[in-house]
C-alpha positions as CSV (number, residue, x, y, z in Angstrom):
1,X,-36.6,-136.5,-75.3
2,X,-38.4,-138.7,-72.4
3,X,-36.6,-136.8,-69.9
4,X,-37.7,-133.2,-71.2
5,X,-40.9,-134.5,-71.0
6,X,-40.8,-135.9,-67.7
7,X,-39.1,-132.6,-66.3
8,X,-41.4,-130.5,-68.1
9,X,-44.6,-132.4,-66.6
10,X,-43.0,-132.6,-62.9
11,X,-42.4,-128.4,-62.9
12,X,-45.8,-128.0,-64.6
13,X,-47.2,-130.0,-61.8
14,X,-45.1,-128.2,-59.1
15,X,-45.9,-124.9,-60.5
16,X,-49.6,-125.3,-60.3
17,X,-49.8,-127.3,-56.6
18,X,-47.2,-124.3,-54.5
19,X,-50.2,-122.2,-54.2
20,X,-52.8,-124.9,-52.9
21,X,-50.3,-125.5,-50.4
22,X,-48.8,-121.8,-49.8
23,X,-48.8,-121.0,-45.7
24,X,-48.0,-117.5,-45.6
25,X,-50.2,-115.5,-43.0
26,X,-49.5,-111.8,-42.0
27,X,-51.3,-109.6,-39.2
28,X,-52.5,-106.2,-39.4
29,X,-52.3,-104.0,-36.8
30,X,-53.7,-100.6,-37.0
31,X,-52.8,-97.9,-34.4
32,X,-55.0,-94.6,-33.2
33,X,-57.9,-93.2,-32.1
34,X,-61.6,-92.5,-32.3
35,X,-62.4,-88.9,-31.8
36,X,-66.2,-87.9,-31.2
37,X,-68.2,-85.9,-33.9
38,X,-66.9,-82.5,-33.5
39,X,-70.5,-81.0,-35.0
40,X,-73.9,-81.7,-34.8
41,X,-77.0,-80.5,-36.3
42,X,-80.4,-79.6,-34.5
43,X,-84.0,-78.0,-35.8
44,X,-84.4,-74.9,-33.7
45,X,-87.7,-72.9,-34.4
46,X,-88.3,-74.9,-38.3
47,X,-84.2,-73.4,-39.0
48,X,-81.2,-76.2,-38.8
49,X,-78.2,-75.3,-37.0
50,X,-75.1,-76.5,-36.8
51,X,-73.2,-76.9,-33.3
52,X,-69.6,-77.4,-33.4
53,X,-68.1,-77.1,-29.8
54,X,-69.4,-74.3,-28.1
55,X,-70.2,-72.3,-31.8
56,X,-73.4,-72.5,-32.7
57,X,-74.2,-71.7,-36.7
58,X,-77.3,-71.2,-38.6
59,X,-77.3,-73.1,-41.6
60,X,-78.5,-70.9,-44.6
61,X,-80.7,-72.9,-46.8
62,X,-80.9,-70.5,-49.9
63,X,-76.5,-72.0,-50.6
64,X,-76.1,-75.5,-51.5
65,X,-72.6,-75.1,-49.6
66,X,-71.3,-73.3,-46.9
67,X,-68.2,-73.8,-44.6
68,X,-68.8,-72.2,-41.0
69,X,-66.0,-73.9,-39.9
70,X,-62.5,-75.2,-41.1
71,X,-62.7,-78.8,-41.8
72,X,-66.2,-79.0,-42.2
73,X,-68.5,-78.6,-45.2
74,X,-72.2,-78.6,-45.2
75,X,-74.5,-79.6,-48.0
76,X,-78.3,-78.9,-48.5
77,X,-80.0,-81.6,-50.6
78,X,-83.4,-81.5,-51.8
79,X,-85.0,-84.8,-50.8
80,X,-86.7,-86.2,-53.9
81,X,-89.0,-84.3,-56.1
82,X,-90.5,-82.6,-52.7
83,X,-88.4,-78.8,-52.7
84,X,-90.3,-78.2,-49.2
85,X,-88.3,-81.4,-47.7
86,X,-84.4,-80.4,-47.6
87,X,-81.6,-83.0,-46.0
88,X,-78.5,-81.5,-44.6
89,X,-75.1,-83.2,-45.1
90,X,-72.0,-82.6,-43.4
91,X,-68.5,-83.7,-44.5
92,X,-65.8,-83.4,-42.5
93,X,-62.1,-83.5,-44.0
């Protein structure tokens, strides 16, 4: 019975100190490429509008969405309790 014991304590022991002494590492390598913003947003005369390469959009307020181009969706949020201030999101898939 000694020996059960003494076995059972040693691979208790062992099981509980292989982790404090584990080694493994690994590397992660990640491979592609940054493109620039394809749009971008500017006030022109108090109205936003969206350029996206040589396309230029104006963004419609009245919509909460629109989607002038593929890929991208823009999203007019009304900033705080102020309905004069708007924020315009875009999100681009």
């Amino acid at each position: 019975m000694n020996k059960y014991w003494l076995s059972g304590i040693i691979f208790l022991a062992y099981g509980l100190a292989s982790p404090a002494f584990s080694s493994e590492t690994a590397t992660l390598t990640i491979n592609g490429r940054i493109s620039p913003p394809t749009c971008s947003m500017a006030m022109v005369n108090g109205q936003p509008q969206q350029h996206c390469g040589q396309l230029t959009y104006n963004v419609d307020t009245r919509h909460l969405f629109s989607s002038p181009v593929k890929g991208v969706t823009t999203e007019v949020v009304v900033a705080g309790s102020d309905s004069k201030r708007r924020i315009v999101l875009n999100r681009y898939d």
